[in-house]
N, C-alpha and C positions, 0 to 999 in steps of 0.2 A: 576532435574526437573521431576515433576510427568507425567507421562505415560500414554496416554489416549486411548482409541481403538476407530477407525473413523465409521459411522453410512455409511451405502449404499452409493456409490457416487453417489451425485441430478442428476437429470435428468437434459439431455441438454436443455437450453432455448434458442431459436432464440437471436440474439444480435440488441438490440436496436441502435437506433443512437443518440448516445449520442455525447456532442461536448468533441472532443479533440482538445489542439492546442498545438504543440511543439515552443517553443519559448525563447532564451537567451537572454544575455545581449550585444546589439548592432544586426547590420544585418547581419553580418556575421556569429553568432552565432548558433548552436540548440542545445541549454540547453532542455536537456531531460526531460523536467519539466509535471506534469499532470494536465490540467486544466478541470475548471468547467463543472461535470459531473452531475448536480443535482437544485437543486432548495429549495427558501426559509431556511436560513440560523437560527438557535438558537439566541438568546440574552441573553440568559440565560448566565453565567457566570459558566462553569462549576466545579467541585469540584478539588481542586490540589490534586498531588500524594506525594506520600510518600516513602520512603524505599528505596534503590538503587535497581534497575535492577541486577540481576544474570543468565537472560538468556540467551542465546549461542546466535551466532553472524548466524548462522545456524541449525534447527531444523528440526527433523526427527523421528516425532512422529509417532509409530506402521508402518516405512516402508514406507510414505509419505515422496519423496523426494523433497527438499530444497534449496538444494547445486547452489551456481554459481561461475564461473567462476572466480579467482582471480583478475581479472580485473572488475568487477562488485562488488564494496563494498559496501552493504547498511548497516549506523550506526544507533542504536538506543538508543542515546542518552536522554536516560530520567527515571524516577522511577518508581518503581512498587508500586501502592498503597495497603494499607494494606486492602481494601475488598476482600477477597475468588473470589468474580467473576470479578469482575471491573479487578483483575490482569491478571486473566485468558483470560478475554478479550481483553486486552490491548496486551499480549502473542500474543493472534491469530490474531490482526489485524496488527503485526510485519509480522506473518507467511501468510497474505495475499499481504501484499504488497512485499514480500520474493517470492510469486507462481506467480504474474504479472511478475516479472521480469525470472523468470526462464523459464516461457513461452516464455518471447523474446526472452530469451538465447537459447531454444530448438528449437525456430521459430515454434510454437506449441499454439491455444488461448486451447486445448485440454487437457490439462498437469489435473493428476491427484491432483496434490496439488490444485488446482483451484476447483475440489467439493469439496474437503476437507472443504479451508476456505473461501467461494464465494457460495452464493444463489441470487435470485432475480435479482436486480438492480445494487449489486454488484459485480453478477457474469456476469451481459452485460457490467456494467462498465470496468471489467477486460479486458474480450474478445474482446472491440471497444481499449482497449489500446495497446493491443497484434495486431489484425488485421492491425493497422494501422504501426506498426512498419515494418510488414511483409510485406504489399503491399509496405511500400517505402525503403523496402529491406535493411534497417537499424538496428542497434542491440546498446547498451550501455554500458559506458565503464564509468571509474573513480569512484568518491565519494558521494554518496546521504545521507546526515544526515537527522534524521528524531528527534525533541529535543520538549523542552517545552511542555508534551502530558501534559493533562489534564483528565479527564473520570467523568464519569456521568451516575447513573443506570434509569430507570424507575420505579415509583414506584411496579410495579408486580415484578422485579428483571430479566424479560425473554430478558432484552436488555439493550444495554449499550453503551453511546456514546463515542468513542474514540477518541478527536481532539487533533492535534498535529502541529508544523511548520515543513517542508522542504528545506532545504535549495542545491540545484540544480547548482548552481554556481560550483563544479569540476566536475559535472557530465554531461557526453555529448553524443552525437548522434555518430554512428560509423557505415560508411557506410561499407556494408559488402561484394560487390566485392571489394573495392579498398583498405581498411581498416581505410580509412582516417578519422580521428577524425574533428568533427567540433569546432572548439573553438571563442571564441571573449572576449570581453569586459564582466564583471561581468553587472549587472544591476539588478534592483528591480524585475525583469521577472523571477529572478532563486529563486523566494521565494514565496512558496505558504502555504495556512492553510487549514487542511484536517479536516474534520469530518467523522466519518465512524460510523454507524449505526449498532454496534454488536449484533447481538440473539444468543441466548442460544437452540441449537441443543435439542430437547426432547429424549433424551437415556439415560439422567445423568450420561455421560460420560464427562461434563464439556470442550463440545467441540464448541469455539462460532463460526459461521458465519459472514462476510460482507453481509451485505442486502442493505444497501444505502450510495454513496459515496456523498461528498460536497466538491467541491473544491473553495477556493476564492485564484483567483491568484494575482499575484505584489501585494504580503501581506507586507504591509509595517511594521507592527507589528510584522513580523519576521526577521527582519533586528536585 
């Protein structure tokens, strides 16, 4: 995978309050699931991808670290499309929801992979997901697939929409004095559809950003 050098890390931006809700399948439950972060959804039908996927399961472009925990597996099931940027983007919005989670895992909304792949809305969106795991002193464990992505440029080519399903069902809350996993019954709650709102970093370094996240949850369409 080609090799990119990262531009300044953005300046911090206050964190908005954005709604989270962690929510599984049954009440017993907390499927680590991330919900609607955003407003006004596309209809648009975006363009399908192409080609298999080749990239690592873990990326650590120019010393941006990535890495989690063996117990933390996030899968990215789905294709790389044959546009130059649409793939690139599709890439970094893996390598963003890759830097939320690592920030759980650090107990950190601060983590350098978050300028990396996080500006704007997407970068409060990250840090209200992070914050809120760390006030309820909770951390994530098992399997998050992320499948069916789709992508879609704008006509200028500066931005690119990444939607994809989640499916949240092994993946669970894990309180962090006692270690205890919370588990329950599967339900429609551990399936959400993400949109992420990719731009294109100005260095021509082919390095894109999260700028706006969309979550629609109990995606039934991702069942």
């Amino acid at each position: 995978m080609k090799r990119r050098s990262l531009p300044v890390a953005a300046a911090l931006v206050a964190s908005a309050a954005l709604l989270l809700t962690a929510c599984g399948g049954g009440d017993d439950k907390s499927s680590d699931n991330d919900k609607i972060a955003g407003a006004d959804q596309s209809t648009e039908t975006p363009k399908e991808s192409a080609t298999p996927s080749t990239a690592p399961a873990e990326d650590k472009p120019d010393g941006v670290d990535l890495s989690l925990p063996k117990d933390m597996n996030l899968v990215f099931d789905w294709k790389t499309p044959k546009d130059k940027n649409e793939a690139a983007a599709m890439e970094d919005a893996a390598n963003f929801i890759r830097a939320i989670y690592r920030g759980v895992d650090k107990r950190t909304a601060k983590d350098a992979s978050l300028a990396a792949y996080a500006t704007d809305d997407g970068l409060k969106y990250a840090r209200t997901q992070i914050n809120a795991r760390l006030e309820g002193d909770w951390t994530s464990t098992g399997t998050r697939r992320h499948y069916q992505a789709t992508t879609r440029s704008a006509p200028n080519g500066n931005s690119v929409e990444v939607a994809f399903c989640v499916d949240s069902s092994k993946f669970y809350s894990k309180e962090i004095k006692t270690g205890k996993i919370l588990k329950g019954a599967p339900s429609i709650t551990d399936y959400d559809y993400f949109k992420i709102i990719m731009v294109k970093v100005p260095t021509g370094d082919e390095l894109w950003q999260a700028s706006k996240v969309f979550v629609e949850g109990k995606a039934a369409k991702c069942q």
